[in-house]
C-alpha positions as CSV (number, residue, x, y, z in Angstrom):
1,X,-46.7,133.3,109.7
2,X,-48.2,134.3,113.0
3,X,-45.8,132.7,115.1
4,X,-42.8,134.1,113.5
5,X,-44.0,137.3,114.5
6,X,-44.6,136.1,118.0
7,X,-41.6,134.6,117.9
8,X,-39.2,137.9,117.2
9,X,-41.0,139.6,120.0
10,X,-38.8,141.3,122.5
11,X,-38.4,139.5,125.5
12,X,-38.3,142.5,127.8
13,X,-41.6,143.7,126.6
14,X,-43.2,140.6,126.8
15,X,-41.5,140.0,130.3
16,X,-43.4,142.9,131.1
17,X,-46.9,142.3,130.1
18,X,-46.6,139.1,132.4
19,X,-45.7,140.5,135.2
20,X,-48.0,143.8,135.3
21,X,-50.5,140.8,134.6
22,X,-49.5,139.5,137.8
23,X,-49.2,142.9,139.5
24,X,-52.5,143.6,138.6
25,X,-54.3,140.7,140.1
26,X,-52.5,141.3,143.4
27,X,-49.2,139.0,143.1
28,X,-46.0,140.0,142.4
29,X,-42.8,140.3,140.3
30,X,-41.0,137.7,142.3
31,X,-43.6,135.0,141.8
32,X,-44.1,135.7,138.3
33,X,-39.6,135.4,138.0
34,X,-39.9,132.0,140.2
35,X,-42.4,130.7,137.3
36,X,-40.5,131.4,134.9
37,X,-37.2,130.4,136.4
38,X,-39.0,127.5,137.1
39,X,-40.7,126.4,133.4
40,X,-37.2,127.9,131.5
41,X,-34.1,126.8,133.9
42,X,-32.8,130.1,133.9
43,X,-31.3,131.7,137.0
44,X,-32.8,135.2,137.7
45,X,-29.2,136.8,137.1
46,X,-29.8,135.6,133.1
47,X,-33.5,137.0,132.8
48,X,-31.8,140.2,134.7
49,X,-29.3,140.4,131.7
50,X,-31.9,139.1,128.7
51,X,-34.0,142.4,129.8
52,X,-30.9,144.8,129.4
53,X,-30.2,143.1,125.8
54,X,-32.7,142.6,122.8
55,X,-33.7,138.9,123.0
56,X,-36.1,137.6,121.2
57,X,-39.4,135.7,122.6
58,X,-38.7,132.7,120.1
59,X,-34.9,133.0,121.0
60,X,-35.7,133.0,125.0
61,X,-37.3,129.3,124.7
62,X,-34.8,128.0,122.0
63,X,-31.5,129.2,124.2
64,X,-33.8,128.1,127.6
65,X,-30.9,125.8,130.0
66,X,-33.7,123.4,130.8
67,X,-36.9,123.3,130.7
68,X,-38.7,121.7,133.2
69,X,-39.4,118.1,133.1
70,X,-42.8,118.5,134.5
71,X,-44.2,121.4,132.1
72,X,-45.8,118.4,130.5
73,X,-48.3,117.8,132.8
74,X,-49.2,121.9,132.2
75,X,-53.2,121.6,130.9
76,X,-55.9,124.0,130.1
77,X,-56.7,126.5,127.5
78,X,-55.2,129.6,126.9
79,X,-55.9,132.3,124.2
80,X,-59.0,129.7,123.2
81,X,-56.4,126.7,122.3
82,X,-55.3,124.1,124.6
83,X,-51.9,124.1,125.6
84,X,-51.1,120.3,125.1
85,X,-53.2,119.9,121.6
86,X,-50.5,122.2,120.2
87,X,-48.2,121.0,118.0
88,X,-45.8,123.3,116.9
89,X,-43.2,122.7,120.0
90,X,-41.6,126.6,120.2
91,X,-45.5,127.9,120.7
92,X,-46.2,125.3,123.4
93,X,-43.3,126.4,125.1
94,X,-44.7,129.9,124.6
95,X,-48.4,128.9,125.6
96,X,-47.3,126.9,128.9
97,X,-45.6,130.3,130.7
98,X,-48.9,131.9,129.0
99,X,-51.3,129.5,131.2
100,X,-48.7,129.7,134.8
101,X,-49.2,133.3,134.7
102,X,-52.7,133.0,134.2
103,X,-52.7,130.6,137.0
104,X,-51.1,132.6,138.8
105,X,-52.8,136.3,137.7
106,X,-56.0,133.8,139.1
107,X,-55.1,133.8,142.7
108,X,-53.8,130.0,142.1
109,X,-51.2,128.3,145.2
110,X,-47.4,128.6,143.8
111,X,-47.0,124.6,144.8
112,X,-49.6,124.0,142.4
113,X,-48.9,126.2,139.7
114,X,-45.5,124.8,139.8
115,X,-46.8,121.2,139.6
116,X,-45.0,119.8,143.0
């Protein structure tokens, strides 16, 4: 029941709390936008327009273009789990863009949060 409450989120809000986590740690808006561009297939002219609209977190991922090939190879733990032990697919999808921001927020190289 957790996750469906996760999952109906707003987008913009949560969009928010990832990048002021960036912000915070001394990297900025337009990294945290080319991670998620990156994981989701989005262009940044559809986030632009999902944060002027209420989107849901859960519908962000479902409605994503295409996700990224290599967000499998995405490992570590975040929020005490790790990312590739879970199951449900929708909260993994969740959890990965969790663990690049915290990557990131970490002072981690963009090449290698983005797997190249």
């Amino acid at each position: 029941m957790e996750n469906n409450k996760v999952y109906g989120m707003d987008f913009s809000k949560i969009y928010q709390l990832l990048v002021n986590k960036a912000l915070r740690k001394g990297r900025t808006k337009e990294e945290a936008d080319e991670i998620i561009r990156w994981l989701t297939g989005y262009s940044q002219a559809e986030i632009e327009d999902m944060l002027e609209k209420p989107t849901s977190y859960g519908d962000f991922f479902r409605n994503a273009p295409e996700l990224n090939e290599n967000r499998h190879l995405i490992k570590g733990v975040v929020c005490g789990v790790r990312v590739e032990d879970i199951e449900e697919p929708l909260m993994r999808e969740i959890r990965y863009l969790d663990k690049l921001i915290d990557e990131l927020a970490k002072g981690k190289a963009m090449d290698k949060i983005l797997r190249k």
